[in-house]
KOLMI-436358 format. One record per residue (C-alpha): x, y, z; residue number from 1. Coordinates in nm, 3 decimals. Layout:
# KOLMI-436358
SITE/xx/yy/zz/n
SITE/X/Y/Z/NUM $
...
END
This chain:
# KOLMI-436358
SITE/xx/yy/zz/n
SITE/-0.123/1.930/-8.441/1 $
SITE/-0.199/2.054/-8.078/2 $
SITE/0.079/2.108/-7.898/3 $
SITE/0.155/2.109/-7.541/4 $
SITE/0.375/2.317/-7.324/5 $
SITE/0.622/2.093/-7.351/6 $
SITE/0.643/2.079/-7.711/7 $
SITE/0.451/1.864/-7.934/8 $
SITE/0.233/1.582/-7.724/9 $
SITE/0.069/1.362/-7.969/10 $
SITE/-0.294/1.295/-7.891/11 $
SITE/-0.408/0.939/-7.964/12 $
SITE/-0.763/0.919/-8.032/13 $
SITE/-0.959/0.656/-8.208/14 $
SITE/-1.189/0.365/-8.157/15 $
SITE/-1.064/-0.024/-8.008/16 $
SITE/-1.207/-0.260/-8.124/17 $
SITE/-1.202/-0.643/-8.123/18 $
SITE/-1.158/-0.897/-7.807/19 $
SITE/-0.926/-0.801/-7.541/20 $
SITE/-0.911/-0.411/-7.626/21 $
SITE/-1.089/-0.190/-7.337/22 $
SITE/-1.063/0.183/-7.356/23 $
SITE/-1.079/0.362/-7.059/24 $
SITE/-1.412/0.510/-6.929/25 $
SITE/-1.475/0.858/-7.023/26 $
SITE/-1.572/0.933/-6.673/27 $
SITE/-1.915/1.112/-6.563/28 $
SITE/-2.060/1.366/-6.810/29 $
SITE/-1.981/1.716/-6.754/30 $
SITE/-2.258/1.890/-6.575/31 $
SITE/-2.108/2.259/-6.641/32 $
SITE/-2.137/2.494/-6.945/33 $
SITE/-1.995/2.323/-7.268/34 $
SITE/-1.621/2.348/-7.338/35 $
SITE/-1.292/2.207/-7.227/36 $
SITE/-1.258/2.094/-6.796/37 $
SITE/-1.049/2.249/-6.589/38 $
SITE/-0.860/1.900/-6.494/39 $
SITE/-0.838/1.840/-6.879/40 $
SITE/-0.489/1.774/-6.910/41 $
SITE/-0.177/1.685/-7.173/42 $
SITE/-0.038/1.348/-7.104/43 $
SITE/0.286/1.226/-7.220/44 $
SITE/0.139/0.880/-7.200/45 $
SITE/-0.119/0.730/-7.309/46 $
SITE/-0.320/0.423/-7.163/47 $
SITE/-0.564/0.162/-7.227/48 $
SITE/-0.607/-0.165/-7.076/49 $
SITE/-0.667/-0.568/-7.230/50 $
SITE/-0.955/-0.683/-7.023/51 $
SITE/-1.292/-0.550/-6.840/52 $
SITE/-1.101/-0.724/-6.500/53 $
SITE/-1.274/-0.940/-6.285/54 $
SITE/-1.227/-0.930/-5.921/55 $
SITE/-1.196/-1.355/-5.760/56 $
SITE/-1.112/-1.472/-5.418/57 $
SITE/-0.812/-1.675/-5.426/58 $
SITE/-0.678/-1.955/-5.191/59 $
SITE/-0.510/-1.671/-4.995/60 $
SITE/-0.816/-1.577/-4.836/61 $
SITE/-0.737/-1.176/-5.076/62 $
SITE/-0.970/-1.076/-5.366/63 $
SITE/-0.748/-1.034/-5.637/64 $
SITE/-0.813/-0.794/-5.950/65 $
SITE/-0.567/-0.877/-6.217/66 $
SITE/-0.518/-0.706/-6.562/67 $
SITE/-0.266/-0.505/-6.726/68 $
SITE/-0.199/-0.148/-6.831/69 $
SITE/-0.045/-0.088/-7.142/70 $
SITE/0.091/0.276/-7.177/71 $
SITE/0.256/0.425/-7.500/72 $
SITE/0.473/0.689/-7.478/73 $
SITE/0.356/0.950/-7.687/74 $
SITE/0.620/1.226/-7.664/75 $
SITE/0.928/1.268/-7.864/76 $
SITE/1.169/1.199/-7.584/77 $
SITE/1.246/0.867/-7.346/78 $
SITE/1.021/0.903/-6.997/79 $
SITE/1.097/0.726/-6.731/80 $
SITE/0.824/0.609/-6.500/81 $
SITE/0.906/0.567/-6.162/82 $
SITE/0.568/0.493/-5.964/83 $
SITE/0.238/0.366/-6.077/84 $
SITE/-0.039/0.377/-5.895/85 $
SITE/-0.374/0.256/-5.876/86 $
SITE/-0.596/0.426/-5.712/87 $
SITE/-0.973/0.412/-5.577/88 $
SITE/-1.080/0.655/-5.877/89 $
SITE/-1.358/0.820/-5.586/90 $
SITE/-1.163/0.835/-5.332/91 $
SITE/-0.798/0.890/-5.451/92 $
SITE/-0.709/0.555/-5.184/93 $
SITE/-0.435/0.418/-5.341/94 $
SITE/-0.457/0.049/-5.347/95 $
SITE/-0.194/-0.034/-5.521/96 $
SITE/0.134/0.101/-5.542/97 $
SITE/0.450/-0.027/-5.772/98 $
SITE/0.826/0.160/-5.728/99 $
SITE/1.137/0.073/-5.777/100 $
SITE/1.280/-0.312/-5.855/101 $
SITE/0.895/-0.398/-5.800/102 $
SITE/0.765/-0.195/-6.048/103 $
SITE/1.056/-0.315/-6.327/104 $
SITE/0.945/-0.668/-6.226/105 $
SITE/0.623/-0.597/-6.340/106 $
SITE/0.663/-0.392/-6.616/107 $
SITE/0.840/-0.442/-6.961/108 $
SITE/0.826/-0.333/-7.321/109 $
SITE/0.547/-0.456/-7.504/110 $
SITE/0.774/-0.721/-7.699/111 $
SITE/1.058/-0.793/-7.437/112 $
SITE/0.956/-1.124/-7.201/113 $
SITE/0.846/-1.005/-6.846/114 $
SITE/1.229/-1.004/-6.679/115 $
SITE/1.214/-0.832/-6.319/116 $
SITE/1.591/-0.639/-6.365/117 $
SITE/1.656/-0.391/-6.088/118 $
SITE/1.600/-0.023/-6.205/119 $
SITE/1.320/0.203/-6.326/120 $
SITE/1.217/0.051/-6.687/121 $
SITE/1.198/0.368/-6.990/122 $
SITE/1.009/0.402/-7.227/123 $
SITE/1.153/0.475/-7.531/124 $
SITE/1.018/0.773/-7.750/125 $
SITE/0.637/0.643/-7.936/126 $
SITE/0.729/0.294/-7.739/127 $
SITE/0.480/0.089/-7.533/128 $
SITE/0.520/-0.082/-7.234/129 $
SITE/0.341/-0.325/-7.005/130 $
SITE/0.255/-0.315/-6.642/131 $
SITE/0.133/-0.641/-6.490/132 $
SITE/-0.111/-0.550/-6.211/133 $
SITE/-0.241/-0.753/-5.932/134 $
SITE/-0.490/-0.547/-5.686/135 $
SITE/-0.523/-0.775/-5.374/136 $
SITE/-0.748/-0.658/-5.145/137 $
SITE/-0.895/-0.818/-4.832/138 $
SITE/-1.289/-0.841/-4.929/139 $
SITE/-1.521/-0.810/-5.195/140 $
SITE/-1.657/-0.508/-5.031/141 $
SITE/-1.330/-0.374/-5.093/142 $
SITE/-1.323/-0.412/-5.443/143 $
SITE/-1.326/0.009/-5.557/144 $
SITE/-1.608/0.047/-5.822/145 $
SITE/-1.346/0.229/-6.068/146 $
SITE/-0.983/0.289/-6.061/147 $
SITE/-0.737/0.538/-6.210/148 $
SITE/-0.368/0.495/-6.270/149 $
SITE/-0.149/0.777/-6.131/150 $
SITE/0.206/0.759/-6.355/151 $
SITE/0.523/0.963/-6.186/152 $
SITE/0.805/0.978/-6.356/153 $
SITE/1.063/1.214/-6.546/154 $
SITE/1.142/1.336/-6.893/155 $
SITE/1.391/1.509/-7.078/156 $
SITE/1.332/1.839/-7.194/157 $
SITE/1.618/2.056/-7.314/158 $
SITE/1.886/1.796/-7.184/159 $
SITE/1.753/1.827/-6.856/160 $
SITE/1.542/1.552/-6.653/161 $
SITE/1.180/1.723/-6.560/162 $
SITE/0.916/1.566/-6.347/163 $
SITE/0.602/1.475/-6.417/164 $
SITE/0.239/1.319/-6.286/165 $
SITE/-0.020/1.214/-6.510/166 $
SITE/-0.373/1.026/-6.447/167 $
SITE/-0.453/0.797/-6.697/168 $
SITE/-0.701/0.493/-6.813/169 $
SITE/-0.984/0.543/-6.574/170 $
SITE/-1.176/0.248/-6.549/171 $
SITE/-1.472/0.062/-6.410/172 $
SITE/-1.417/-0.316/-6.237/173 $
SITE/-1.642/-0.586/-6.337/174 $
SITE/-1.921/-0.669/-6.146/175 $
SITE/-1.958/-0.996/-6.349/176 $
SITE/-1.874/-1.296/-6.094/177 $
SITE/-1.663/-1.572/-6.134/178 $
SITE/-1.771/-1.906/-6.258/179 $
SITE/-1.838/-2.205/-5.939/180 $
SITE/-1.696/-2.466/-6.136/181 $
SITE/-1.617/-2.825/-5.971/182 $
SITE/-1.254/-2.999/-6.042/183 $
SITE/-1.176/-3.075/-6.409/184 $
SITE/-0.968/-3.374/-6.281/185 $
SITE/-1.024/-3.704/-6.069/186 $
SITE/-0.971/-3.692/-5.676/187 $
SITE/-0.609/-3.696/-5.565/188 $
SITE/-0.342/-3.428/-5.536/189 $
SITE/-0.264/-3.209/-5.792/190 $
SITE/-0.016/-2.882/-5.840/191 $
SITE/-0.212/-2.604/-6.014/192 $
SITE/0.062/-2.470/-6.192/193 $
SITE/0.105/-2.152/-6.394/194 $
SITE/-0.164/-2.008/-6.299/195 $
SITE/-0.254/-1.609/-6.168/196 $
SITE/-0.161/-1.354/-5.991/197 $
SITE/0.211/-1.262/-5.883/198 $
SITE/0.436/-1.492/-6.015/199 $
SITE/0.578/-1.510/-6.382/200 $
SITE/0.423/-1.750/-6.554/201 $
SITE/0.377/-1.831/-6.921/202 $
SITE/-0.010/-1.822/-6.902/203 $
SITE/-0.045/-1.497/-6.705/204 $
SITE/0.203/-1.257/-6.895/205 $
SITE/0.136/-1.420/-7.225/206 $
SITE/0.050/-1.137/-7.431/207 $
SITE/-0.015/-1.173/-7.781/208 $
SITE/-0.154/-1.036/-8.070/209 $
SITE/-0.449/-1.265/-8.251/210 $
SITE/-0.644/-1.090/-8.572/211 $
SITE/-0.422/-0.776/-8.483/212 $
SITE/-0.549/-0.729/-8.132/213 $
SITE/-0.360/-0.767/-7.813/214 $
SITE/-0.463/-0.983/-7.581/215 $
SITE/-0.345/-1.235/-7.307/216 $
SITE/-0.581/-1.542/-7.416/217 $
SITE/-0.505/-1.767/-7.089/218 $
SITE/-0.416/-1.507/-6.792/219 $
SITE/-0.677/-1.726/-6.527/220 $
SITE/-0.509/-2.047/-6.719/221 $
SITE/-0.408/-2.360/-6.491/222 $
SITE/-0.216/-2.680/-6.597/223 $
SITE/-0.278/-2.960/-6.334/224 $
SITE/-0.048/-3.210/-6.303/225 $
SITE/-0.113/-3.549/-6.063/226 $
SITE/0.128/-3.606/-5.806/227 $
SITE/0.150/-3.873/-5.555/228 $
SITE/0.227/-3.834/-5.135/229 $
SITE/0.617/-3.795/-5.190/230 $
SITE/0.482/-3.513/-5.431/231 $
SITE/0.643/-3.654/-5.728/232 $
SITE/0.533/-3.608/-6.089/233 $
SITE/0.737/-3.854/-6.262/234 $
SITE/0.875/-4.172/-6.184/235 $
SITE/1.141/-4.369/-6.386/236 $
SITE/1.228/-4.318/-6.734/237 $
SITE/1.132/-3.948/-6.802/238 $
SITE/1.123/-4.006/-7.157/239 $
SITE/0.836/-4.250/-7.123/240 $
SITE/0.538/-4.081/-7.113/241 $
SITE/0.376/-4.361/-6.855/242 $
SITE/0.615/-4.237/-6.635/243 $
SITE/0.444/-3.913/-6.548/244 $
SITE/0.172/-3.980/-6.316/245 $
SITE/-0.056/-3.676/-6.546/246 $
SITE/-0.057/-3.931/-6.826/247 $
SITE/-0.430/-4.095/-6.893/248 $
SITE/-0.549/-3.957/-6.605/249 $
SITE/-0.947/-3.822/-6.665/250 $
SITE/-1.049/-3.506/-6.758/251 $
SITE/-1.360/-3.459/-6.603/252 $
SITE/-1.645/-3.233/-6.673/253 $
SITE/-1.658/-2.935/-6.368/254 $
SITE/-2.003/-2.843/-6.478/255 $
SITE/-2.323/-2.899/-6.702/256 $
SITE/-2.283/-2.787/-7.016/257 $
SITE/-2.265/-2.834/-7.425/258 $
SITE/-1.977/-2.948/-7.643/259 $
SITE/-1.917/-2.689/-7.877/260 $
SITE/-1.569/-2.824/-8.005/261 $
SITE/-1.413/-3.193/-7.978/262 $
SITE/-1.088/-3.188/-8.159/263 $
SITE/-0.855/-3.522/-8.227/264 $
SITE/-0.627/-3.650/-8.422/265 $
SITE/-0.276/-3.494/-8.311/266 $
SITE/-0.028/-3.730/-8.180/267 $
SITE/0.099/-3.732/-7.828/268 $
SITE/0.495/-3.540/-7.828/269 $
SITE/0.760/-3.697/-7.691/270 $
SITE/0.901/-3.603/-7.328/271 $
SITE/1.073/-3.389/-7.193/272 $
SITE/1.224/-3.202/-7.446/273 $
SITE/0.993/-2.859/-7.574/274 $
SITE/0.872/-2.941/-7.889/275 $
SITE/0.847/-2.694/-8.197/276 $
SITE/0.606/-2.447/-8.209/277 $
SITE/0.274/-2.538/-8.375/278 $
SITE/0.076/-2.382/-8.626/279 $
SITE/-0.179/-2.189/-8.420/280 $
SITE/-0.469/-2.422/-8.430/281 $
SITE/-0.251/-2.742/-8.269/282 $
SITE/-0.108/-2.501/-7.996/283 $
SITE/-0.363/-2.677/-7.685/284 $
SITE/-0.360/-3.028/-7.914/285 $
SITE/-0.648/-3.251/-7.862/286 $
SITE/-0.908/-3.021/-7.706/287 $
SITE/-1.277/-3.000/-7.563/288 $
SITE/-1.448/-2.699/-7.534/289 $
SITE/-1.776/-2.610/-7.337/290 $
SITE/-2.032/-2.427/-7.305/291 $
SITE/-2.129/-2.350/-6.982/292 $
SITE/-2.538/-2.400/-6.922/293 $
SITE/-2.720/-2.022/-6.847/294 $
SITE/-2.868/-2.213/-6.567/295 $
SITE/-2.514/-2.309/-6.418/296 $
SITE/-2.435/-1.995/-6.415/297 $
SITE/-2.692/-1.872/-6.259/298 $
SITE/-2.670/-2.137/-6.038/299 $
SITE/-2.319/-2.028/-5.955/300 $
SITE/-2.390/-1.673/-5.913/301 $
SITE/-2.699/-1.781/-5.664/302 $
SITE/-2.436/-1.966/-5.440/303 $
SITE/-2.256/-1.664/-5.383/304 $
SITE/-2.513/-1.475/-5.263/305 $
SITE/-2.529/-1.259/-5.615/306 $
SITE/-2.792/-1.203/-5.897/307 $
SITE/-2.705/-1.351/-6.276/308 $
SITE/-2.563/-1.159/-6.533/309 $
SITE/-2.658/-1.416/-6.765/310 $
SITE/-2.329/-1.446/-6.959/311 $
SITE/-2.174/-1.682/-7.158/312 $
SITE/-1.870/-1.889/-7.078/313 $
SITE/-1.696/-2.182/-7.223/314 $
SITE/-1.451/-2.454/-7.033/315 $
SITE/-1.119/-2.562/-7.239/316 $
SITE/-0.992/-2.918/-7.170/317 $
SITE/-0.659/-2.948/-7.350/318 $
SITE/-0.341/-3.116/-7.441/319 $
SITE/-0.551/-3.428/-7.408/320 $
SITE/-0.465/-3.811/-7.543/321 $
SITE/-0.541/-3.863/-7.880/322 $
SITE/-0.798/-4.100/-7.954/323 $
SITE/-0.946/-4.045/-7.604/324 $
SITE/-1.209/-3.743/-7.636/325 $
SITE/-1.476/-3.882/-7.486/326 $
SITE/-1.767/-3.665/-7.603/327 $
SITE/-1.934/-3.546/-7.941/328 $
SITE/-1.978/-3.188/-8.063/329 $
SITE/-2.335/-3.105/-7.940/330 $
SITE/-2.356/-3.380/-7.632/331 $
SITE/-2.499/-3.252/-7.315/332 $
SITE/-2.258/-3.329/-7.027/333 $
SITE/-2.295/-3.290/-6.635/334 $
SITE/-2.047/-3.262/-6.417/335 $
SITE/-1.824/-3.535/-6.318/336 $
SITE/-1.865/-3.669/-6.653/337 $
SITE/-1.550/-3.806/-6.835/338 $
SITE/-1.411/-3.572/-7.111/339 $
SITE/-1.136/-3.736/-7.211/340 $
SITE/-0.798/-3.867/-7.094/341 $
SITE/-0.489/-3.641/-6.986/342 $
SITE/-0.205/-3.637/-7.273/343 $
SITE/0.090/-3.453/-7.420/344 $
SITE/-0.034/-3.321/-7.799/345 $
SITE/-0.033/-2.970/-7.899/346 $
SITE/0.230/-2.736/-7.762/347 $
SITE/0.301/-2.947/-7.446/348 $
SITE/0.693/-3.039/-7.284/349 $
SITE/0.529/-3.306/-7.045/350 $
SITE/0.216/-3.438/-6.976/351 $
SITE/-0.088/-3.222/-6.820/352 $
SITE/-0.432/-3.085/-6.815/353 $
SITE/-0.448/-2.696/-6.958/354 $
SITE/-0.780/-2.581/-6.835/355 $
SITE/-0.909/-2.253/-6.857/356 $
SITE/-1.261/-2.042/-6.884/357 $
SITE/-1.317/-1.849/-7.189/358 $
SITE/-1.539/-1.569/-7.312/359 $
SITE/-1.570/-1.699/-7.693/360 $
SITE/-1.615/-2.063/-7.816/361 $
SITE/-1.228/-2.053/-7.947/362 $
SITE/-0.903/-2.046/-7.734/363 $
SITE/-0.819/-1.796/-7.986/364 $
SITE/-0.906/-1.522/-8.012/365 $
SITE/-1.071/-1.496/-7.662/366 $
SITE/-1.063/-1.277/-7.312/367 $
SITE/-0.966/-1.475/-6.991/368 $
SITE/-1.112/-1.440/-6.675/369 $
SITE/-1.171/-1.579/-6.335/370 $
SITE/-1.355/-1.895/-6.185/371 $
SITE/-1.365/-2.059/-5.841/372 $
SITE/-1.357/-2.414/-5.757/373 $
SITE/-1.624/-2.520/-5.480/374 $
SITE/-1.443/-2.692/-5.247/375 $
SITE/-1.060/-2.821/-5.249/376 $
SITE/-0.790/-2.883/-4.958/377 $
SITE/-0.518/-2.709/-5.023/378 $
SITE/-0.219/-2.877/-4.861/379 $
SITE/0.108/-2.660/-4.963/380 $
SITE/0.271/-2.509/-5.224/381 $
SITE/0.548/-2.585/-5.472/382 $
SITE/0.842/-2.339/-5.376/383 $
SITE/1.040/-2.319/-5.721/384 $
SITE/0.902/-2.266/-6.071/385 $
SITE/0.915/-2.594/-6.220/386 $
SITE/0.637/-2.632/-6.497/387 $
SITE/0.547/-2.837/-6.849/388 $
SITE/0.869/-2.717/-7.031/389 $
SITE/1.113/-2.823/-6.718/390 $
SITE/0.934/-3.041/-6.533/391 $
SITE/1.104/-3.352/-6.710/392 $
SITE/1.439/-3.218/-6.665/393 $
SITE/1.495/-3.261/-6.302/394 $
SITE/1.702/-3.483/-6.175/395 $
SITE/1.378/-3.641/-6.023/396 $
SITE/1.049/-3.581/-6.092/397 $
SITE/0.975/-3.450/-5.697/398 $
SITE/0.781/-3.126/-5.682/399 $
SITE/1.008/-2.924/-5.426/400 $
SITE/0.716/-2.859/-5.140/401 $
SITE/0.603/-2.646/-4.868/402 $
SITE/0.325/-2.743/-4.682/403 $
SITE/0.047/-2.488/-4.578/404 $
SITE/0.025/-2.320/-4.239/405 $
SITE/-0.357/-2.378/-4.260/406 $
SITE/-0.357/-2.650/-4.441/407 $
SITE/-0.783/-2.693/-4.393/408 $
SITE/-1.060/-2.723/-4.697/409 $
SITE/-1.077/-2.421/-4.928/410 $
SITE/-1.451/-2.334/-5.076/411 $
SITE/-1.531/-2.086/-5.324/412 $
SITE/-1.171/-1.961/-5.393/413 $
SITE/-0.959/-1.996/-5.694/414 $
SITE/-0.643/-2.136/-5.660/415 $
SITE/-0.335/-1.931/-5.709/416 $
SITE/-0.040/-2.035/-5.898/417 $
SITE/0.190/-2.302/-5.734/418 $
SITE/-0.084/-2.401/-5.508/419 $
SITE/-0.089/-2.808/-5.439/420 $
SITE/-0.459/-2.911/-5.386/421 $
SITE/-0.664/-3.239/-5.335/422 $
SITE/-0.963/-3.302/-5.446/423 $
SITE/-1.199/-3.510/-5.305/424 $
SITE/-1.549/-3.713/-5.468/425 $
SITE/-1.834/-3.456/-5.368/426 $
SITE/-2.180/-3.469/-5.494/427 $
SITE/-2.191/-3.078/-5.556/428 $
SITE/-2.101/-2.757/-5.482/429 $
SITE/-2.128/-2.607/-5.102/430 $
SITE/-2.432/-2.388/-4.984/431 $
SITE/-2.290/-2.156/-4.835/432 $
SITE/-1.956/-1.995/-4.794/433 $
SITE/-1.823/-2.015/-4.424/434 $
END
């Protein structure tokens, strides 16, 4: 066992495998005679990150690049991190920078829920934790072509707290670009709830493990529920599932595509109450999945001005009424065509449309990243978490609301969690971005 100054560092070497696991990048061949660099360096921690992150522009006018950084502590005694940074890996430019009761908000042990408690979160001796990290910059030519994560914290060595820097997980952002998808629901107002970068939700610091690999399966995830122009969600009898203004609304198909999955057959649960956890395969109920045409996306890609990577991308449509799938494994579908009707089946408090793009033709296993919606007004924002699993235990069903300062038509943006968005009857995506 090498051993460090400090007295027995573990190395963890080894190969990741599976979807979701990215190791860092090496970094640039040495160019020098053979042998170990001078910047090679011990590290009490060790990092790797779930995703090859994808940079979007949201509805705040920022490009956002969101992913997380799991780091195990490899030494024998508890270190406490007090700063991470991520930093322009060229430059050193820190671009983001987490201390104090902002880091602990964003960072938790690797099985403890996401929790925000004021102090500087430990790890504990061969623990692992979690850092949710959201890099919002102001362009796309912002976007750093790799990062590094610069960890300062202390240990104990000897009974006595020593400090200590480390640079870990270098890594190279995606140049992939998001999906230009149209709405997946009919015209009207909607709350995109759930959804990324900042705020806890259940979608974006869901991390689990599928087939032994961690992942978080639906971090770009949105559930869309219909409001009306008081900006409620419900009316009435809240255990009737006509009462919420989601229910049988169309699902609607944002782009061409195939049908590569058309599942029925699971009965609608009963509001408002969270039902019992499903067996894996009935967590999004009654489901569609898509595959997205090459041509669409390099359609998509063409709109913003980029060239096509010519990957492949699937749509999921779920929670949806049974009996109501609209569409047959292998159909053809264009946009604006009806998928299926908005229910409550699967894993679902109150009803909604869970839609989300994934990398693999299953919502699990899979990677999630980032899409854009052409055009949408986004009109204000709901201003306390209220979501599937409490929506229906108000005391009304009225989204509490903020409206926008610049309340004017969004294009080519994703919208961020909270957001409350129309959507109007277009015949296709914008041609250019203003």
């Amino acid at each position: 066992m090498l051993r460090s100054l400090l007295g027995g560092v573990a190395v963890l070497t080894g190969t990741l495998a599976g979807v979701g696991m990215v190791p860092a990048d090496a970094g640039p061949a040495l160019t020098g005679p053979p042998g170990i660099s001078p910047d090679t360096k011990f590290t009490l921690v060790a990092g790797l990150v779930l995703t090859s992150p994808v940079p979007v522009k949201a509805s705040d006018g920022k490009v956002h690049i969101a992913y997380e950084l799991v780091l195990t502590n490899t030494f024998r005694s508890e270190v406490d991190i007090n700063a991470v940074e991520v930093r322009d890996a060229a430059s050193k430019q820190i671009v983001l920078s987490l201390t104090g009761p902002e880091l602990a908000a964003h960072m938790n042990p690797i099985g403890v829920e996401r929790g925000g408690e004021e102090g500087d979160p430990p790890i504990a001796s061969s623990g692992t934790s979690i850092v949710w990290l959201d890099v919002a910059v102001p362009s796309m030519d912002a976007v750093p072509e790799t990062v590094d994560h610069r960890l300062v914290g202390t240990v104990q060595v000897g009974g006595q707290p020593q400090p200590f820097e480390s640079i870990v997980t270098r890594l190279s952002i995606s140049r992939e670009k998001p999906l230009v998808l149209g709405p997946p629901v009919a015209p009207g107002r909607w709350l995109a709830s759930e959804g990324c970068c900042t705020n806890i939700t259940h979608h974006r610091n869901g991390r689990v493990a599928i087939d032994g690999v961690l992942s978080v399966p639906q971090r770009f995830a949105l559930d869309f529920f219909r409001l009306d122009d008081q900006h409620r969600a419900w009316i009435g009898d809240r255990t009737n599932l006509h009462s919420y203004l989601s229910y049988e609304q169309p699902a609607i198909a944002a782009t061409d595509g195939t049908v590569v999955a058309a599942s029925d057959g699971r009965r609608d649960q009963p509001p408002p109450d969270e039902p019992p956890t499903p067996p894996i395969a009935d967590t999004v109920g009654n489901h569609v999945i898509i595959k997205v045409n090459e041509s669409e996306v390099d359609d998509a890609h063409n709109a913003l001005g980029d060239q096509p990577d010519h990957v492949i991308r699937y749509l999921l449509y779920g929670h949806l009424k049974p009996d109501s799938i609209a569409v047959d494994v292998g159909q053809r579908v264009h946009r604006g065509d009806l998928i299926g009707l908005i229910g409550n089946s699967g894993f679902s408090s109150t009803p909604h449309l869970h839609f989300q793009v994934l990398t693999t033709p299953t919502f699990f296993p899979t990677d999630s990243t980032p899409y854009v919606l052409d055009r949408f007004d986004l009109v204000g924002f709901e201003t306390k978490r209220i979501w599937d699993a409490n929506l229906g235990l108000q005391p009304n069903g009225t989204i509490p609301f903020a409206p926008a300062l610049e309340p004017f038509e969004r294009q080519l943006v994703m919208p961020l969690d909270r957001d409350i968005v129309t959507f109007s009857s277009l015949p296709g995506p914008p041609t250019s971005i203003p």
